[in-house]
Backbone as a printed PyTorch tensor [residue, N CA C, xyz], in Angstrom:
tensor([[[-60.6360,  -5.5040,   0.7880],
         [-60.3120,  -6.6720,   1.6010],
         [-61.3480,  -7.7780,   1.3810]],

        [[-63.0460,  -7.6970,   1.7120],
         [-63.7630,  -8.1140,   1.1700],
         [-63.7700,  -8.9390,  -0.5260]],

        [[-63.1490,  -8.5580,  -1.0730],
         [-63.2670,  -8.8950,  -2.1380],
         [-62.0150,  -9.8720,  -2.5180]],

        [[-61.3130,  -9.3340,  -2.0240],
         [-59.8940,  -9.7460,  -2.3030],
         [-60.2450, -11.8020,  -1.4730]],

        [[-60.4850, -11.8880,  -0.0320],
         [-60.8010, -13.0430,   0.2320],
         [-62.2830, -13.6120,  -0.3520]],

        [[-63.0530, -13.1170,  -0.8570],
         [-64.3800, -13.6290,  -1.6940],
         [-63.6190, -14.4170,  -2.7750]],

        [[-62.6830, -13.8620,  -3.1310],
         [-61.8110, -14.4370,  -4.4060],
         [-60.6500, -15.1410,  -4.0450]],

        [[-60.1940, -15.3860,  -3.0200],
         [-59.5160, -16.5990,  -2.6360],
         [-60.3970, -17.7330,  -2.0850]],

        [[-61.6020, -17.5800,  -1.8010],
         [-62.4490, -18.8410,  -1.1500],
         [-62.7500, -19.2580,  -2.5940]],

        [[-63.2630, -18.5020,  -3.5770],
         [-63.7460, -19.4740,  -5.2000],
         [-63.0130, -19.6620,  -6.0800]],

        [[-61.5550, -19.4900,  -5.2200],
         [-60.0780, -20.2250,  -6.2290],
         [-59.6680, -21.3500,  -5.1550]],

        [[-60.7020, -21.4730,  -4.3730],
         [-60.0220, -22.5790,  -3.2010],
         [-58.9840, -22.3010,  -2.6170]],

        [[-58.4360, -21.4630,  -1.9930],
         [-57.2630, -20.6670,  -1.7920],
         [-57.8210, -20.4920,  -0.0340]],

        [[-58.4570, -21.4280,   0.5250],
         [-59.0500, -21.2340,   1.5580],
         [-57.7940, -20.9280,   3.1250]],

        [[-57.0340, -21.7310,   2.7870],
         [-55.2890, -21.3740,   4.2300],
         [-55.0770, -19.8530,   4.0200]],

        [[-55.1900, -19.3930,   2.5580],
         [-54.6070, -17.9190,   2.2630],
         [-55.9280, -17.3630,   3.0550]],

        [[-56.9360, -16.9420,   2.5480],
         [-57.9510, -16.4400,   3.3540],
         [-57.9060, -16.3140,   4.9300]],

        [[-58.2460, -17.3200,   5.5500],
         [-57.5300, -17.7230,   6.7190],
         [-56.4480, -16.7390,   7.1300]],

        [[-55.4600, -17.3400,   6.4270],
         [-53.9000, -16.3340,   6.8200],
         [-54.0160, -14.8010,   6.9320]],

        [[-55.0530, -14.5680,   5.5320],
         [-55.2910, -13.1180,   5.6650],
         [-56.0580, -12.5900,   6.3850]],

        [[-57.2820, -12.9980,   6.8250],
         [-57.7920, -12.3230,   7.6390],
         [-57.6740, -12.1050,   9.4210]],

        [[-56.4660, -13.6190,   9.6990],
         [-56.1520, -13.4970,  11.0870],
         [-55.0550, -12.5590,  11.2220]],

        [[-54.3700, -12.4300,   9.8590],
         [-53.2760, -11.4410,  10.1020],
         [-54.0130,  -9.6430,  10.3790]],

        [[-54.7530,  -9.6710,   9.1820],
         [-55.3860,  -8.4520,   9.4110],
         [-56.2520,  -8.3570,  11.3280]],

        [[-56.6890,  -8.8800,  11.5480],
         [-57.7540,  -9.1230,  12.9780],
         [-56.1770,  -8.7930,  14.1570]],

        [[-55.1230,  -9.8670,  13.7830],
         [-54.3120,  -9.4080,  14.4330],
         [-53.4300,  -8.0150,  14.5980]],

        [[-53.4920,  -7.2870,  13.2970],
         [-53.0870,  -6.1350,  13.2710],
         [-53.6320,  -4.8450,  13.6840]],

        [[-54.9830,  -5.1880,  14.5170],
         [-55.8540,  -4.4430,  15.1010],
         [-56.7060,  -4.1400,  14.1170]],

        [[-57.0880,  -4.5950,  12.7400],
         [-58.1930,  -4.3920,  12.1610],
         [-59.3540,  -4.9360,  12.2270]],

        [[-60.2600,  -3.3140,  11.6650],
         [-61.7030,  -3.8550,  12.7240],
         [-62.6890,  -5.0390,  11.8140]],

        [[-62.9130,  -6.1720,  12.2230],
         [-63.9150,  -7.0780,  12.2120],
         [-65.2680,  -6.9920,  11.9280]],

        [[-65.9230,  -6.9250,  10.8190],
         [-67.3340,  -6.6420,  10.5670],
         [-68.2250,  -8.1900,  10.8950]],

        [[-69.4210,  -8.2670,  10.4500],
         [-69.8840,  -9.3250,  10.0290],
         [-69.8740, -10.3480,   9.1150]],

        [[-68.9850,  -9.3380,   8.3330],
         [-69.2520,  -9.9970,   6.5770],
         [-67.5000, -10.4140,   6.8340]],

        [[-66.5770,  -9.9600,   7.5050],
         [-65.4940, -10.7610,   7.2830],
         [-65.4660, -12.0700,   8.4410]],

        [[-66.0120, -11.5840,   9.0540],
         [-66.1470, -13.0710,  10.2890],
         [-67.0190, -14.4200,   9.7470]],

        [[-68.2190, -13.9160,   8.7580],
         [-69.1010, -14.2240,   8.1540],
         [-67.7920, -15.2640,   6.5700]],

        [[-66.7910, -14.5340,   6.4430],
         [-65.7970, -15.1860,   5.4470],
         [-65.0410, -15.5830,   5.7610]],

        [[-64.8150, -15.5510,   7.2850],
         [-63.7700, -16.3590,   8.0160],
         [-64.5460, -17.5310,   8.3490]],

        [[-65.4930, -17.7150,   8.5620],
         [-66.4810, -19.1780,   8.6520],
         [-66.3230, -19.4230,   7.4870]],

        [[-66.5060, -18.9120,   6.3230],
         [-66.7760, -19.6830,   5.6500],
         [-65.5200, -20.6330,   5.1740]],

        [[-63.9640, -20.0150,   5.3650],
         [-63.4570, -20.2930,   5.2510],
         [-62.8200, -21.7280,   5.8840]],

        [[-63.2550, -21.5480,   6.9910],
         [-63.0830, -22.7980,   8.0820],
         [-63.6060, -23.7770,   7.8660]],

        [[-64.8680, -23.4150,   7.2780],
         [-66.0820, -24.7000,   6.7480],
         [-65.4610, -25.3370,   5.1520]],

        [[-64.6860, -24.1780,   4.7430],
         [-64.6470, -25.1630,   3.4890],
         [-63.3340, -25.9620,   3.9700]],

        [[-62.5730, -25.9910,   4.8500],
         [-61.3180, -26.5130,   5.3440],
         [-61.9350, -27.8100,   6.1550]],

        [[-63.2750, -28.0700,   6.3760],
         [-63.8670, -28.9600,   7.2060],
         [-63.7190, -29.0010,   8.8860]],

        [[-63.3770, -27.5700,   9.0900],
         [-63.6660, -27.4130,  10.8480],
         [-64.6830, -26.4830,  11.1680]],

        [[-65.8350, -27.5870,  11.1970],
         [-67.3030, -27.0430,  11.4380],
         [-67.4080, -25.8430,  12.9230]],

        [[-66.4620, -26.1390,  13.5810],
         [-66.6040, -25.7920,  14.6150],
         [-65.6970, -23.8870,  14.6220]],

        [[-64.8750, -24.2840,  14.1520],
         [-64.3770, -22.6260,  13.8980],
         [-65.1370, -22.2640,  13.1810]],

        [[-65.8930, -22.9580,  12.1280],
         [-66.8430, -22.1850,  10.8850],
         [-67.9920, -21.6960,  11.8410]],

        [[-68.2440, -22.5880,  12.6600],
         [-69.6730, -21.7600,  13.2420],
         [-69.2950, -20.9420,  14.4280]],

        [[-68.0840, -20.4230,  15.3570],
         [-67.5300, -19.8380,  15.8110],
         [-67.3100, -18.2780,  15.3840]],

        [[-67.0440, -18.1890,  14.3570],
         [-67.1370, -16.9840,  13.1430],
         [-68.6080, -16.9810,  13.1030]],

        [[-69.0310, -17.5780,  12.7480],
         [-71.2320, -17.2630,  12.1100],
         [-71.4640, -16.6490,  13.5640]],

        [[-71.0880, -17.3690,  14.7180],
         [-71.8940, -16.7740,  15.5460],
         [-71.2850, -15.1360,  16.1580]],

        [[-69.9990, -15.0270,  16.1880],
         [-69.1530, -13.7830,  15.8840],
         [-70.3780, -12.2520,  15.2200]],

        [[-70.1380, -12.8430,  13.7010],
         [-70.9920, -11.9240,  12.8960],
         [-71.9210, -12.2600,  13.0660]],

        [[-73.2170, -13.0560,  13.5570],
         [-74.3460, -12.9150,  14.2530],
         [-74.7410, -11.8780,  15.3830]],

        [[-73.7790, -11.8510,  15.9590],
         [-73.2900, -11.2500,  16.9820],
         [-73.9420,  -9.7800,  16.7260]],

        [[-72.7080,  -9.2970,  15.5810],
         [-72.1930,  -7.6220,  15.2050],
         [-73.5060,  -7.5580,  14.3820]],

        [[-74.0400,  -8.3690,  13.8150],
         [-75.3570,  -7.7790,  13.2720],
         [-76.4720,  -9.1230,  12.8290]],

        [[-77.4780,  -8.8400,  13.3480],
         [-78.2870, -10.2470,  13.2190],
         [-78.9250, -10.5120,  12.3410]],

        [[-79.0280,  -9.3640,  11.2140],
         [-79.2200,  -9.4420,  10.0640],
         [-78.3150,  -9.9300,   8.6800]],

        [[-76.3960, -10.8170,   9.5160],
         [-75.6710, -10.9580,   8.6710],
         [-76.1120, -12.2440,   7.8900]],

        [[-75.7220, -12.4350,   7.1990],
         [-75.8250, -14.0080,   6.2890],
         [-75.2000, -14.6100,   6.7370]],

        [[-74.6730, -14.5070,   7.3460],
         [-73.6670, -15.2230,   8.6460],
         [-75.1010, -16.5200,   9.5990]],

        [[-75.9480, -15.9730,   9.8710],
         [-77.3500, -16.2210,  10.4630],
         [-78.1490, -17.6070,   9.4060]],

        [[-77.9200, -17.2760,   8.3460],
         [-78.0740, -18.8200,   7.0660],
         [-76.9690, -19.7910,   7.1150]],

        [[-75.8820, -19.1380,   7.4010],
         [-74.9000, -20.2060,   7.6950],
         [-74.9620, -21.1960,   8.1970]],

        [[-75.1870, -20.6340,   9.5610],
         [-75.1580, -21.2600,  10.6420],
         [-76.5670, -21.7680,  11.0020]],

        [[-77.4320, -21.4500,  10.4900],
         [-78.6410, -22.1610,  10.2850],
         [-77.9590, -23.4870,   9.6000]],

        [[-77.8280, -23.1870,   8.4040],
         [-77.3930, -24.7300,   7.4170],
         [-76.2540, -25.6860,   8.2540]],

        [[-75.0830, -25.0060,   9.1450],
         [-74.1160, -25.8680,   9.2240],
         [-75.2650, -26.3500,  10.7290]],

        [[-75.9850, -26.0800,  11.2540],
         [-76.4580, -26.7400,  12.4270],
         [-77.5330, -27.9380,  11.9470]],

        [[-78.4980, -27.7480,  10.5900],
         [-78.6360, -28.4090,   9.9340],
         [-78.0220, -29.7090,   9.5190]],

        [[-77.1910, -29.3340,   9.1900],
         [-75.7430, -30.6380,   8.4860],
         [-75.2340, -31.4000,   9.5210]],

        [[-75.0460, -30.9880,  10.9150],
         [-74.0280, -31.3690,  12.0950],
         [-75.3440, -32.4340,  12.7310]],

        [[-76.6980, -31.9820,  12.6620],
         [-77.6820, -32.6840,  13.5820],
         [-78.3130, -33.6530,  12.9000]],

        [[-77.5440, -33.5480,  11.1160],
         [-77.9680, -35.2390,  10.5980],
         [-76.9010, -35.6710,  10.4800]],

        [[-75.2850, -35.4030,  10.5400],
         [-74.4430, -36.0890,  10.7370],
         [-74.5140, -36.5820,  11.9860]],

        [[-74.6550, -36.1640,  13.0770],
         [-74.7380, -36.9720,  14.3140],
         [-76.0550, -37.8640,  14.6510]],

        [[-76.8470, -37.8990,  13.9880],
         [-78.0090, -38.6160,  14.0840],
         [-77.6400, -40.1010,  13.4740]],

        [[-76.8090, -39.5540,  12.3680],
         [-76.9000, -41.1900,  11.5520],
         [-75.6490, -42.1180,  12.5490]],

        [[-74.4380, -41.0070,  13.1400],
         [-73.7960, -42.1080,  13.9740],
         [-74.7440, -42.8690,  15.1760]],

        [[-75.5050, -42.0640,  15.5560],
         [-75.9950, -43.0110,  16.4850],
         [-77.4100, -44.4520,  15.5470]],

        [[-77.2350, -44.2490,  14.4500],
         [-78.3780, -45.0940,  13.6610],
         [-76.8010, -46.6180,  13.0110]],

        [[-75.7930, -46.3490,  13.6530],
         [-74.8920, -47.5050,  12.8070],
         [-74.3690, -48.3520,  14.0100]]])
């Protein structure tokens, strides 16, 4: 499963990802770090920062050692100089 959406996010195939992993989550399958961790990422490359870091903090969650934890380091990064420069215009 892992692999299968690793390889739809670097064919840009990011809605399929998405599709697949809410279908799977909905089918009662269990949720690690590393797929919540690819469900952000997926969201982020779709440009909804906010489900992307929704997921990071998910798999932050299930283990605080996920890479999920750099993510969301970087997207809080990105969000606090995008909102800095609106208030600089």
């Amino acid at each position: 499963m892992k692999e299968r959406i690793r390889n739809l996010l670097a064919s840009d195939r990011a809605d399929e990802a998405i599709a697949e992993l809410e279908r799977y989550r909905g089918d009662g399958g269990k949720m690690d770090d590393i797929l919540f961790y690819l469900l952000g990422n997926a969201w982020r490359k779709k440009g909804n920062w906010q489900m992307a870091m929704n997921n990071y903090l998910e798999a932050v969650a299930l283990n605080p050692e996920s890479p999920a934890q750099q993510a969301l380091d970087i997207a809080n990064e990105i969000l606090d100089f995008y909102n800095k420069d609106m208030y600089n215009q």
